[in-house]
PyMOL commands that place a pseudoatom at each C-alpha (Angstrom):
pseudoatom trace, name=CA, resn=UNK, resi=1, chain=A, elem=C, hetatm=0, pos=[91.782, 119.787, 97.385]
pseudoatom trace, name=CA, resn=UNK, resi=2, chain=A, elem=C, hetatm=0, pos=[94.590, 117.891, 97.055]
pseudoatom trace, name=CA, resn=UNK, resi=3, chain=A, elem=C, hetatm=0, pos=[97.107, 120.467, 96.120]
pseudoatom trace, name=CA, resn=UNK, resi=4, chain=A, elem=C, hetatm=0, pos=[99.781, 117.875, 95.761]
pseudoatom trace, name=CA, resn=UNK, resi=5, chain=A, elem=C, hetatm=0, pos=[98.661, 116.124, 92.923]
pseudoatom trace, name=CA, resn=UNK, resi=6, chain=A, elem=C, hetatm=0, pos=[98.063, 119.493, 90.322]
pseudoatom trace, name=CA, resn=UNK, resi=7, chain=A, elem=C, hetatm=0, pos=[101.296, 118.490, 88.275]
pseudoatom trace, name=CA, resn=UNK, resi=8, chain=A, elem=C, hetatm=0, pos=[99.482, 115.005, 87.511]
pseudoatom trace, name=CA, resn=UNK, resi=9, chain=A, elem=C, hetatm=0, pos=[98.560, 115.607, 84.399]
pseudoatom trace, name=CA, resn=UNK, resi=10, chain=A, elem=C, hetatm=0, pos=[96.900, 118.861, 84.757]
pseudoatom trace, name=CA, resn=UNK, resi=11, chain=A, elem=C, hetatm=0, pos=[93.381, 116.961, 85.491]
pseudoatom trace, name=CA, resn=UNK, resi=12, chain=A, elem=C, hetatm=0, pos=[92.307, 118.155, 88.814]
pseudoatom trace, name=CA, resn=UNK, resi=13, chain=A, elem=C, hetatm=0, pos=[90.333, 120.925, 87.828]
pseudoatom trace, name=CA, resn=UNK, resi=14, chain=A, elem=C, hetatm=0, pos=[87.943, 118.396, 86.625]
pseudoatom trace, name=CA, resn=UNK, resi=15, chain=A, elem=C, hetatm=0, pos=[85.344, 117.830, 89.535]
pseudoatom trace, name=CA, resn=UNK, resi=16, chain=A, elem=C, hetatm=0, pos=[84.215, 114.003, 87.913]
pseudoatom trace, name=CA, resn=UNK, resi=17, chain=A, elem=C, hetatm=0, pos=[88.189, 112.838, 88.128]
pseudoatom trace, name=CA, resn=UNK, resi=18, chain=A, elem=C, hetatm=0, pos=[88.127, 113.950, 91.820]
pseudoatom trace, name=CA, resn=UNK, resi=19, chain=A, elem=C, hetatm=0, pos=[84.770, 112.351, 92.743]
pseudoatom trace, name=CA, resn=UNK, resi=20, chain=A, elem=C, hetatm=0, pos=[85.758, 109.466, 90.768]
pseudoatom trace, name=CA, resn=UNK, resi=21, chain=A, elem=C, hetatm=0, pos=[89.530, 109.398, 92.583]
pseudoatom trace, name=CA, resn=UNK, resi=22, chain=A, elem=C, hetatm=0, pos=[87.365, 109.982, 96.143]
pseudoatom trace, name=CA, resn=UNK, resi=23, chain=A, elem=C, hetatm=0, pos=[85.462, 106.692, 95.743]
pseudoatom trace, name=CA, resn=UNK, resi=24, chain=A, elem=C, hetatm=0, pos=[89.195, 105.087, 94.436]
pseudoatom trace, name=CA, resn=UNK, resi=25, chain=A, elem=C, hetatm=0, pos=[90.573, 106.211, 97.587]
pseudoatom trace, name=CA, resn=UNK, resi=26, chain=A, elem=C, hetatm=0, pos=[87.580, 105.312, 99.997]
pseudoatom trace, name=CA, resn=UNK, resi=27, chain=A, elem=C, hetatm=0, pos=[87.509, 101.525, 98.718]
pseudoatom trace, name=CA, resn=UNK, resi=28, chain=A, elem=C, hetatm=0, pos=[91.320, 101.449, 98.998]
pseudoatom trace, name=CA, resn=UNK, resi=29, chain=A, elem=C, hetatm=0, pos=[90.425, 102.445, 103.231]
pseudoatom trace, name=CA, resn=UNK, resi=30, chain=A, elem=C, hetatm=0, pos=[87.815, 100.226, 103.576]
pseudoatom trace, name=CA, resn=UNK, resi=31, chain=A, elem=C, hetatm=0, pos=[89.426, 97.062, 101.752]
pseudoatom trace, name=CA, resn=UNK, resi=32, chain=A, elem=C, hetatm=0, pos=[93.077, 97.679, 103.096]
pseudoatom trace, name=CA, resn=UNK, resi=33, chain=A, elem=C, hetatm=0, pos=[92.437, 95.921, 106.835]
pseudoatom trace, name=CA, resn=UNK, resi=34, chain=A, elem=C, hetatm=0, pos=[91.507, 92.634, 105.323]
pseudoatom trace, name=CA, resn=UNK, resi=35, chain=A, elem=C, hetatm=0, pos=[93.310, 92.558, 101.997]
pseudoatom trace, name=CA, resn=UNK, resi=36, chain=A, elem=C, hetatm=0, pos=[96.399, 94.583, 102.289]
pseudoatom trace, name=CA, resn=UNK, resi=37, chain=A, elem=C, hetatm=0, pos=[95.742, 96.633, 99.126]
pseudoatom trace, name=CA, resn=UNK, resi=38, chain=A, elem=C, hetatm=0, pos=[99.313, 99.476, 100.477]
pseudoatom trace, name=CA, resn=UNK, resi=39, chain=A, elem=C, hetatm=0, pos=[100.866, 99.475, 104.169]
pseudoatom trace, name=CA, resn=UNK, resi=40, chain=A, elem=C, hetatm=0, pos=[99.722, 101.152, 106.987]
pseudoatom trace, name=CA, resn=UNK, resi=41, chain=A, elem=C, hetatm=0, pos=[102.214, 103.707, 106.969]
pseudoatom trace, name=CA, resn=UNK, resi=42, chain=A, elem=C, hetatm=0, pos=[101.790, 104.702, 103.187]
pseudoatom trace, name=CA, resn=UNK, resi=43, chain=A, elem=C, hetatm=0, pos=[97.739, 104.475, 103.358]
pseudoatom trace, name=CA, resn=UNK, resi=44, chain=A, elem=C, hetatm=0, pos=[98.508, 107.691, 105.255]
pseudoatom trace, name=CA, resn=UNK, resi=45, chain=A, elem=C, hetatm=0, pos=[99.972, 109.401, 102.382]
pseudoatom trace, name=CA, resn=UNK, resi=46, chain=A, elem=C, hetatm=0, pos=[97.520, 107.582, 99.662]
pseudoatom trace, name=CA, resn=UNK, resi=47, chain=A, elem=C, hetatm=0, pos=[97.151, 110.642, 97.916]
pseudoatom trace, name=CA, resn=UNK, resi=48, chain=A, elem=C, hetatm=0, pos=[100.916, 111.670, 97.069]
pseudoatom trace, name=CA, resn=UNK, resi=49, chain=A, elem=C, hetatm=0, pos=[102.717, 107.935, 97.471]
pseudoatom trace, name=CA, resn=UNK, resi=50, chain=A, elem=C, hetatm=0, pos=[100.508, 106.382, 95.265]
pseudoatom trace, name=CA, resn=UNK, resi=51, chain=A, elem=C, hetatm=0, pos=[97.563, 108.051, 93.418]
pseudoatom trace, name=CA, resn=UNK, resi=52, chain=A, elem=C, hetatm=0, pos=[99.599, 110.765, 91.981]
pseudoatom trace, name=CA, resn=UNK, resi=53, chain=A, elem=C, hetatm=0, pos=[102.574, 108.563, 91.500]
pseudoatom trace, name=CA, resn=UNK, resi=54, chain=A, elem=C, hetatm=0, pos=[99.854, 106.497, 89.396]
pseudoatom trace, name=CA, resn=UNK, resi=55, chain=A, elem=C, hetatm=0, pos=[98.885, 109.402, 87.460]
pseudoatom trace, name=CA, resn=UNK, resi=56, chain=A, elem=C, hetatm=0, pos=[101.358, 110.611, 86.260]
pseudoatom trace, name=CA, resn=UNK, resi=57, chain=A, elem=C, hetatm=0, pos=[101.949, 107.981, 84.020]
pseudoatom trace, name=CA, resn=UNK, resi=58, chain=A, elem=C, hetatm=0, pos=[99.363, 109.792, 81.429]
pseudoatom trace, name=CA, resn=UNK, resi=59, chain=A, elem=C, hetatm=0, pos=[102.266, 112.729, 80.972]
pseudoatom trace, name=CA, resn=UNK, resi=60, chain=A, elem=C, hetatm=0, pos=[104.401, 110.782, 79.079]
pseudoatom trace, name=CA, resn=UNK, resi=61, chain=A, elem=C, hetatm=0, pos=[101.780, 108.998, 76.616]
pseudoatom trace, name=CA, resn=UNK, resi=62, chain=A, elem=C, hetatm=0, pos=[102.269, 110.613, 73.139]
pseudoatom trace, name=CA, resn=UNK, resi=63, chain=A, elem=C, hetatm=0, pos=[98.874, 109.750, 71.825]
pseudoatom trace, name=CA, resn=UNK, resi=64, chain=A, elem=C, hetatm=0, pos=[95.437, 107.529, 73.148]
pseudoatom trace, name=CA, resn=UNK, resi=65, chain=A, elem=C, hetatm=0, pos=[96.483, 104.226, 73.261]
pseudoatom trace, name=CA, resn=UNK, resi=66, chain=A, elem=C, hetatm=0, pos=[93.727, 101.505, 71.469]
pseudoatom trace, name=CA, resn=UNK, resi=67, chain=A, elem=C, hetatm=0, pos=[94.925, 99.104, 74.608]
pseudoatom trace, name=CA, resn=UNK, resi=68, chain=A, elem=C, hetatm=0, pos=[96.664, 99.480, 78.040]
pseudoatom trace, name=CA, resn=UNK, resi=69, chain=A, elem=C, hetatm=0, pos=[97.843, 96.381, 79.874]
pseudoatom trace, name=CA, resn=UNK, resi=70, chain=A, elem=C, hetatm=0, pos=[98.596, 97.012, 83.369]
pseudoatom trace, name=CA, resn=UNK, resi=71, chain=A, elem=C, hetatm=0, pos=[100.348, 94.002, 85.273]
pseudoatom trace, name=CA, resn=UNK, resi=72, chain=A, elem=C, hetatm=0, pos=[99.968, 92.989, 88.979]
pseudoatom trace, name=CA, resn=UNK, resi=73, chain=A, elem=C, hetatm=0, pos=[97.961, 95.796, 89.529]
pseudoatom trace, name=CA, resn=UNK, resi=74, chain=A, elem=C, hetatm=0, pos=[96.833, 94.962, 93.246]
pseudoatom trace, name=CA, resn=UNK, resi=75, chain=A, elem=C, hetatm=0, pos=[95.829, 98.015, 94.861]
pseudoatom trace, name=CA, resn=UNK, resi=76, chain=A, elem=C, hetatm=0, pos=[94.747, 99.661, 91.425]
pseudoatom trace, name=CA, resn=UNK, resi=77, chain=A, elem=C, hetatm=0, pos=[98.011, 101.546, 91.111]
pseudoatom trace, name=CA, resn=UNK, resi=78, chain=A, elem=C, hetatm=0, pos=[98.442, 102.832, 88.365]
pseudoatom trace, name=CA, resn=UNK, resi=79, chain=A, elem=C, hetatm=0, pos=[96.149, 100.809, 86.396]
pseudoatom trace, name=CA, resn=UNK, resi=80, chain=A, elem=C, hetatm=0, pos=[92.872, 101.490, 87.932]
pseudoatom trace, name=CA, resn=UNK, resi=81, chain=A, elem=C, hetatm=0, pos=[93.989, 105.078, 88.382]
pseudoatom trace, name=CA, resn=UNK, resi=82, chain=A, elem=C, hetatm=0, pos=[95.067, 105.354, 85.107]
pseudoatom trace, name=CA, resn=UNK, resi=83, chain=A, elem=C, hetatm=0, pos=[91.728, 103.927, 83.762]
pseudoatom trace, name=CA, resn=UNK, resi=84, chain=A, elem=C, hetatm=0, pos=[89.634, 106.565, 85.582]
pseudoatom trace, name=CA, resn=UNK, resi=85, chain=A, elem=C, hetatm=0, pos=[91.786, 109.841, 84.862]
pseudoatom trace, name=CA, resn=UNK, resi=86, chain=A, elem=C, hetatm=0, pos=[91.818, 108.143, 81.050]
pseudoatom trace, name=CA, resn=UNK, resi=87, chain=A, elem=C, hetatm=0, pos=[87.993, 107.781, 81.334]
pseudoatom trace, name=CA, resn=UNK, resi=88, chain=A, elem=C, hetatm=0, pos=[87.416, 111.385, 82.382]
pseudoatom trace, name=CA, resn=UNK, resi=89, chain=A, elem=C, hetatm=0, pos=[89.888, 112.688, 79.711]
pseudoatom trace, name=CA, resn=UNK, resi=90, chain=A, elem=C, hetatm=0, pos=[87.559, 110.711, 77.100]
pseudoatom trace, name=CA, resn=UNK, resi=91, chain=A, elem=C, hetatm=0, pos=[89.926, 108.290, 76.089]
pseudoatom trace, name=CA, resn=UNK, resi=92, chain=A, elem=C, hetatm=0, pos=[88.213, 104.883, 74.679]
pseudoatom trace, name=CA, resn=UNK, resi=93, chain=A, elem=C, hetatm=0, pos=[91.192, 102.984, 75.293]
pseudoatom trace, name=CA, resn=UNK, resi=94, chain=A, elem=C, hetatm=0, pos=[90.649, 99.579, 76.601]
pseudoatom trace, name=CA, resn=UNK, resi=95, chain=A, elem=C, hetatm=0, pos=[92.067, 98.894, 80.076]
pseudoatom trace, name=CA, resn=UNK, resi=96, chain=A, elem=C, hetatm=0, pos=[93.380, 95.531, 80.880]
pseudoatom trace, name=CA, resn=UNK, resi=97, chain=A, elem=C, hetatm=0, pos=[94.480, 94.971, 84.902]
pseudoatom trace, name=CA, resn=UNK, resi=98, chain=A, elem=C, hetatm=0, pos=[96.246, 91.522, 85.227]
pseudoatom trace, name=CA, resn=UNK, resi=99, chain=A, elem=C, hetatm=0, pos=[96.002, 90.695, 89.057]
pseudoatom trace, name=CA, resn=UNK, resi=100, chain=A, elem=C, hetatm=0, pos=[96.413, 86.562, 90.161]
pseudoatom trace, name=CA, resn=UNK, resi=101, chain=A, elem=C, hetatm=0, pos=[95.426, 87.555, 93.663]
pseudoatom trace, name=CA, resn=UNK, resi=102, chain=A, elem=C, hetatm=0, pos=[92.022, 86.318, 93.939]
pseudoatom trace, name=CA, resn=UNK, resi=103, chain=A, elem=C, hetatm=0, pos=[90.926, 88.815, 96.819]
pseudoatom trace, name=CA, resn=UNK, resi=104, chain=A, elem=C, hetatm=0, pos=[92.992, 91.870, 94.929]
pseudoatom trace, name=CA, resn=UNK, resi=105, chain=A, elem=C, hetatm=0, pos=[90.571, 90.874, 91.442]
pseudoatom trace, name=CA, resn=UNK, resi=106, chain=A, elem=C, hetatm=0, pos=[87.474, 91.110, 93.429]
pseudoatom trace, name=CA, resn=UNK, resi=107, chain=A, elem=C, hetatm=0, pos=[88.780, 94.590, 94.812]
pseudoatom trace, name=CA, resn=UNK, resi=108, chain=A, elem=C, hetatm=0, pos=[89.809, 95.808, 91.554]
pseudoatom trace, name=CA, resn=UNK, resi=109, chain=A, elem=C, hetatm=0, pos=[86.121, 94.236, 90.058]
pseudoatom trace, name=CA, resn=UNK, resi=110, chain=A, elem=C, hetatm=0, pos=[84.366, 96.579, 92.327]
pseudoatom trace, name=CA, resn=UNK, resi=111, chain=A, elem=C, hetatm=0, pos=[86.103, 99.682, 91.948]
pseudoatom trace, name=CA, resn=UNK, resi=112, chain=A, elem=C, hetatm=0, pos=[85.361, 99.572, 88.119]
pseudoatom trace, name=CA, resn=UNK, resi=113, chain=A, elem=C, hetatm=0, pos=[81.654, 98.966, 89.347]
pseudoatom trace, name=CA, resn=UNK, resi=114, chain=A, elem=C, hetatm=0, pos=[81.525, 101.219, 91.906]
pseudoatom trace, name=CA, resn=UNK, resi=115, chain=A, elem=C, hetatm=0, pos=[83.269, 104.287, 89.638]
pseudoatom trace, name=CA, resn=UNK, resi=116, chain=A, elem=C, hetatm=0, pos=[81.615, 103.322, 86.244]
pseudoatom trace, name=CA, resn=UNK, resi=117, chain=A, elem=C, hetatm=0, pos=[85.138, 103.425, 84.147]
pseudoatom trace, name=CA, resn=UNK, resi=118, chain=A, elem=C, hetatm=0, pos=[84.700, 99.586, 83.321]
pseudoatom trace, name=CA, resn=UNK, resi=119, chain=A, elem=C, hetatm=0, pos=[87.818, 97.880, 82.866]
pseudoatom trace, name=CA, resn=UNK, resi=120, chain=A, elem=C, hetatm=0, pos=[88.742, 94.652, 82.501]
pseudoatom trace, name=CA, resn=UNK, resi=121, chain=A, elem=C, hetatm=0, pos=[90.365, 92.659, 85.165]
pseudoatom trace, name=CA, resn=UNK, resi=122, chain=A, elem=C, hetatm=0, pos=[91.902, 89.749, 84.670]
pseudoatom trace, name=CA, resn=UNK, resi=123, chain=A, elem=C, hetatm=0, pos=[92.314, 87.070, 87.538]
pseudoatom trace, name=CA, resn=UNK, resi=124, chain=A, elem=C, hetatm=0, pos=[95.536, 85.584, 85.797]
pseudoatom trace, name=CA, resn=UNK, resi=125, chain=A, elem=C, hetatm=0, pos=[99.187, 84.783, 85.967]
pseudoatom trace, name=CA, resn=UNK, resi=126, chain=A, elem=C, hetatm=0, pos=[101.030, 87.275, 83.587]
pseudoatom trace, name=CA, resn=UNK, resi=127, chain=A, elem=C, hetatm=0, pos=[103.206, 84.632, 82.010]
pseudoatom trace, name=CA, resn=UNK, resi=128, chain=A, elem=C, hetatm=0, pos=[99.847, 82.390, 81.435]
pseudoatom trace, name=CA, resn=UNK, resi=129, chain=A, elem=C, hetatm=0, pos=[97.579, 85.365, 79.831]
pseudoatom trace, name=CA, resn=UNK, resi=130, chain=A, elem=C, hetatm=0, pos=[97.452, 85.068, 76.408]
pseudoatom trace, name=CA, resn=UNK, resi=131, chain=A, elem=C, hetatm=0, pos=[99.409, 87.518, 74.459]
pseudoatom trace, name=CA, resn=UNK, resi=132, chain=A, elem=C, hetatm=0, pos=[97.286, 91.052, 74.603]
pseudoatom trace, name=CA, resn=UNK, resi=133, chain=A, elem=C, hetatm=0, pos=[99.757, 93.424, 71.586]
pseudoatom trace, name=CA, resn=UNK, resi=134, chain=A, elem=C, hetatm=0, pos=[98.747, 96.097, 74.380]
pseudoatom trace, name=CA, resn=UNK, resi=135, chain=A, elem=C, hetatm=0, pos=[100.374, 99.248, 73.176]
pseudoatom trace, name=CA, resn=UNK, resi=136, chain=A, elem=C, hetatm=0, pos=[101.171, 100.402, 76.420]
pseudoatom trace, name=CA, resn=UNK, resi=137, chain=A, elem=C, hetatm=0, pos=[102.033, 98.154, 79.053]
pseudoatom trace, name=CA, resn=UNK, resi=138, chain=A, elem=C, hetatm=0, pos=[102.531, 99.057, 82.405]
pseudoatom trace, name=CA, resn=UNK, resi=139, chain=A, elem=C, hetatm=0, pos=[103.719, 97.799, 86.457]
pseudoatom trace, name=CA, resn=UNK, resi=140, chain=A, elem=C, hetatm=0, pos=[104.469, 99.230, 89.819]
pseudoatom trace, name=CA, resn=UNK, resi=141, chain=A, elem=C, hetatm=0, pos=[106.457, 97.437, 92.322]
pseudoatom trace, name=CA, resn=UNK, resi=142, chain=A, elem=C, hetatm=0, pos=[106.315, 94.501, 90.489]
pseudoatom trace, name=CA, resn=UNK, resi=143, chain=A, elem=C, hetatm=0, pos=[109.401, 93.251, 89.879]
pseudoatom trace, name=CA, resn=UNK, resi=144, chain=A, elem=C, hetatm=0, pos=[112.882, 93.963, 88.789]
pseudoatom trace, name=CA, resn=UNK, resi=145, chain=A, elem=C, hetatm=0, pos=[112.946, 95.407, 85.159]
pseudoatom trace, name=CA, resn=UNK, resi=146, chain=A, elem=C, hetatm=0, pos=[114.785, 91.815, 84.344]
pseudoatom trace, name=CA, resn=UNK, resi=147, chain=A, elem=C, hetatm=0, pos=[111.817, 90.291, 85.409]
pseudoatom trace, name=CA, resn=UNK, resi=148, chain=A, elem=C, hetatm=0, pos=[109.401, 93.108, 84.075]
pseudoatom trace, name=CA, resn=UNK, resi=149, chain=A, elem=C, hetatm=0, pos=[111.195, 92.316, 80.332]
pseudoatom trace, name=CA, resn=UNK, resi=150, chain=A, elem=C, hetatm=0, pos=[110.580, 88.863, 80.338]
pseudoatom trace, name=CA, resn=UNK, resi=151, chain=A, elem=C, hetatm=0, pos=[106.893, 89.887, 81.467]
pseudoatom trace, name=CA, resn=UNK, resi=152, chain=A, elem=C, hetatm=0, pos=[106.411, 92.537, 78.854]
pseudoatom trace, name=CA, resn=UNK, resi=153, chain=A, elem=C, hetatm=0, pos=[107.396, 91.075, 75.982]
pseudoatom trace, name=CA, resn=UNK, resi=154, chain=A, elem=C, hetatm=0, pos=[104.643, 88.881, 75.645]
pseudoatom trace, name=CA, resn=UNK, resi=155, chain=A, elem=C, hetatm=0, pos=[102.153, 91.161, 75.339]
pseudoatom trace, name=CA, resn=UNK, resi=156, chain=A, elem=C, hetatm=0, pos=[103.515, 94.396, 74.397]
pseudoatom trace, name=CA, resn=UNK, resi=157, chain=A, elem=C, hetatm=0, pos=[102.748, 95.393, 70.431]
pseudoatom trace, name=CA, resn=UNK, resi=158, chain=A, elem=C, hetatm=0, pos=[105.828, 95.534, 68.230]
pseudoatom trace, name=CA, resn=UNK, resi=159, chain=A, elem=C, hetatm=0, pos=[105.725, 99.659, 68.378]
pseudoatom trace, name=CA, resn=UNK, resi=160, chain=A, elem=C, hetatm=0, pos=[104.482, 99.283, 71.684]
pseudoatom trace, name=CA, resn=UNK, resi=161, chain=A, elem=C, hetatm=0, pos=[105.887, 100.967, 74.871]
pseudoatom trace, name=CA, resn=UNK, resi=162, chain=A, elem=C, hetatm=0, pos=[106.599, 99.450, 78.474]
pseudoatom trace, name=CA, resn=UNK, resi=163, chain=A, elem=C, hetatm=0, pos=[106.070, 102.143, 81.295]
pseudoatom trace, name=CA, resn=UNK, resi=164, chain=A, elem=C, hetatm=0, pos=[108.026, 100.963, 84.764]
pseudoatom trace, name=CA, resn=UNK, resi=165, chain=A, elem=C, hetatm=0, pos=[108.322, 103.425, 87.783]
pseudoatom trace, name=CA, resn=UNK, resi=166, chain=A, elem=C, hetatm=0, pos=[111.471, 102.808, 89.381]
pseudoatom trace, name=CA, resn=UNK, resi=167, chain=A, elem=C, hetatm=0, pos=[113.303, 104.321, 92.835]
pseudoatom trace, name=CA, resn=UNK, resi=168, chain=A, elem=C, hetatm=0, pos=[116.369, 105.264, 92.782]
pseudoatom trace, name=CA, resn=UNK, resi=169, chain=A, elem=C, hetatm=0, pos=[118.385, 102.067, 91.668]
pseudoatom trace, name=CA, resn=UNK, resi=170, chain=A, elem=C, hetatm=0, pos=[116.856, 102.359, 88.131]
pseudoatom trace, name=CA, resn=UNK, resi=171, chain=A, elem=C, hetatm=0, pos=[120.513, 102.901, 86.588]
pseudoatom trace, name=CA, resn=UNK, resi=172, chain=A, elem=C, hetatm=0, pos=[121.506, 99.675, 87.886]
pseudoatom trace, name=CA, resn=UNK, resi=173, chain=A, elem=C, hetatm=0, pos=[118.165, 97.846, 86.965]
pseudoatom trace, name=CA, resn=UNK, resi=174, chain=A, elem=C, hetatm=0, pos=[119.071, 99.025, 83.808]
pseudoatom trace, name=CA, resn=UNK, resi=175, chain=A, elem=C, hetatm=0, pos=[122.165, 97.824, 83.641]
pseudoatom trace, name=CA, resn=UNK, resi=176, chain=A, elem=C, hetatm=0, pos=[121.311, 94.436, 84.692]
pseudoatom trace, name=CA, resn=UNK, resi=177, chain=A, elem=C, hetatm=0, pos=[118.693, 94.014, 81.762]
pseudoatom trace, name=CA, resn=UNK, resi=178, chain=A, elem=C, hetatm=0, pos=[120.437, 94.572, 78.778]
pseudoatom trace, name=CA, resn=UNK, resi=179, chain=A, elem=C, hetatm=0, pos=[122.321, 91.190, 79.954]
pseudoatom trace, name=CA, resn=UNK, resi=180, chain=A, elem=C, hetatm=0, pos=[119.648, 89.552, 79.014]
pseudoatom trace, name=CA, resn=UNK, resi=181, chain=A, elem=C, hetatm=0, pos=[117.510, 92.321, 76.926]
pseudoatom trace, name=CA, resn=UNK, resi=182, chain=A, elem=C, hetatm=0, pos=[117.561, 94.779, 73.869]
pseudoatom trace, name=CA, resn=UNK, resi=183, chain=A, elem=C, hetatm=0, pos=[115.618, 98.439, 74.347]
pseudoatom trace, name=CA, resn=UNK, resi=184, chain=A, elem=C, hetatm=0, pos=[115.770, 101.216, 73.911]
pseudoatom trace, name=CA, resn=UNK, resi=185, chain=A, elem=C, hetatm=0, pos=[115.033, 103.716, 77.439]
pseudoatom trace, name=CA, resn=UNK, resi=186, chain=A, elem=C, hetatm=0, pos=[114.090, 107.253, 77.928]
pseudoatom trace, name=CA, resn=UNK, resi=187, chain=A, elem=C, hetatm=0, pos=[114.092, 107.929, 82.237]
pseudoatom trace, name=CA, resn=UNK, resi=188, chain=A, elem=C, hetatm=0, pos=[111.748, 110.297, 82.718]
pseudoatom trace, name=CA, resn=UNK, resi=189, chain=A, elem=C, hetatm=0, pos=[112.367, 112.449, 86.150]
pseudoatom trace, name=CA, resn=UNK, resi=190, chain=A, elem=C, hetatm=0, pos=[109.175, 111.393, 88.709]
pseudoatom trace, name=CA, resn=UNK, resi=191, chain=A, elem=C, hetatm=0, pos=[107.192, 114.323, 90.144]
pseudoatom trace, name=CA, resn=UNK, resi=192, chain=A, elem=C, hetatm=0, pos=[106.331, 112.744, 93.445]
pseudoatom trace, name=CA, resn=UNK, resi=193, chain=A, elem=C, hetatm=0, pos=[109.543, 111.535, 94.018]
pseudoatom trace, name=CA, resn=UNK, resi=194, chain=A, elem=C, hetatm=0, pos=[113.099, 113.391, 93.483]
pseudoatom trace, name=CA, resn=UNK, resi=195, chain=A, elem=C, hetatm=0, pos=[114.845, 109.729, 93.513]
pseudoatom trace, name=CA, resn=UNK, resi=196, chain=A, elem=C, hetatm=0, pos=[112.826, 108.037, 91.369]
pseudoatom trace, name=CA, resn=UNK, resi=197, chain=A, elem=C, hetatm=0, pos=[112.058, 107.068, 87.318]
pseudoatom trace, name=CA, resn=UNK, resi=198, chain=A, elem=C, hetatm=0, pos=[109.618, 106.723, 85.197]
pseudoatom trace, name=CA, resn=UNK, resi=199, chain=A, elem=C, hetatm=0, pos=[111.376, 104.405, 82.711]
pseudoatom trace, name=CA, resn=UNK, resi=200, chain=A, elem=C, hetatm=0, pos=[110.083, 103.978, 79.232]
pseudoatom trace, name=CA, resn=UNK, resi=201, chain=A, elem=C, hetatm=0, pos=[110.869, 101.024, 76.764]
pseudoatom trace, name=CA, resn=UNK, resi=202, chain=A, elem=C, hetatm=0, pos=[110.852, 100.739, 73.234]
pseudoatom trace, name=CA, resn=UNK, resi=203, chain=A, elem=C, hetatm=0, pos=[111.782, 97.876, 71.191]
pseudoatom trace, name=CA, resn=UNK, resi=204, chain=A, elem=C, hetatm=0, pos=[111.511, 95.599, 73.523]
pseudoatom trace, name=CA, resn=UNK, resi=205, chain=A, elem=C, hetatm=0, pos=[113.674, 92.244, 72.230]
pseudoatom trace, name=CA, resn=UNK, resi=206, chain=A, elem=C, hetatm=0, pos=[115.947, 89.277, 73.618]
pseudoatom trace, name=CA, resn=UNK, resi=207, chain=A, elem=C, hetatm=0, pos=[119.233, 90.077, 73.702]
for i in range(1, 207): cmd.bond("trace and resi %d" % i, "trace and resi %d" % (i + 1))
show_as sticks, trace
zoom trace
């Protein structure tokens, strides 16, 4: 089932991830006509574009984080996936999903019903939340990383890391940042994509 996603993070011999990531995917298919969780085109390829995309986030986490803030997290990707592979895996880390869209929240609110993982969603501007000293903070096609620093900082712990996937002008994101920022970046190859990045920050300061 699913042979594409077996690199993400080896979980998929695990028949309570895949039930759990079934019901994920379902509610993404039913909501997606009124709400616009992904486009047309890439509800098609939910699996690969986005779900395992999502997951593999979890490969490059040293250790179980006590807190995971995951911002704009619309669809659920990769927060809400990230929650329910972590959830399976027996992690007790607390999941934070910061969405503003009022319609998106109630989405998000009923997958962690509906799959028992139990995160917490938060209906909120990102800027406006109060800070969270997540140690992990996360986004997907959010924003640029220039916008993504000034995002992260607030919340992320002082050893804490920032997790961005990023297509293939990551370089120049990059570049653009440390204008205004101070990190330190390790880009970590994608496996669903041969273009893209999984950048990770450390250190996180104004430049």
């Amino acid at each position: 089932m699913h042979p594409e996603l077996i690199p993400a993070a080896g979980l998929f011999d695990d028949p309570e991830l895949r039930g759990k990531l079934e019901l994920f995917a379902a509610l993404v298919a039913k909501w997606n006509p009124s709400i616009n969780l992904v486009s047309r085109d890439s509800l098609r390829d939910l699996w690969s574009r986005h779900i395992a995309d999502s997951l593999q986030l979890l490969e490059v986490i040293p250790t179980e984080p006590s807190r995971w803030l995951d911002m704009g997290s619309g669809g659920g990707f990769p927060g809400a996936v990230v929650a329910i592979a972590a959830k399976v895996k027996g992690w007790k880390t607390e999941f934070i999903l910061a969405e503003s869209d009022q319609r998106k929240a109630a989405f998000l609110r009923t997958v962690s019903r509906e799959t028992a993982v139990g995160f917490d969603v938060r209906a909120e501007r990102i800027e406006q939340m109060p800070p969270q000293s997540a140690d992990v903070v996360s986004a997907r096609a959010l924003a640029p990383l220039i916008d993504l620093c000034d995002y992260a900082v607030r919340h992320v712990a002082d050893d804490g890391l920032a997790i961005f996937p990023k297509g293939q002008g990551a370089d120049q994101e990059i570049m653009e940042a440390r204008r205004l920022w101070n990190f330190q970046v390790t880009a970590q190859a994608s496996h669903t994509d041969p273009s893209a990045k999984l950048l990770l920050l450390k250190g996180l300061r104004r430049a």
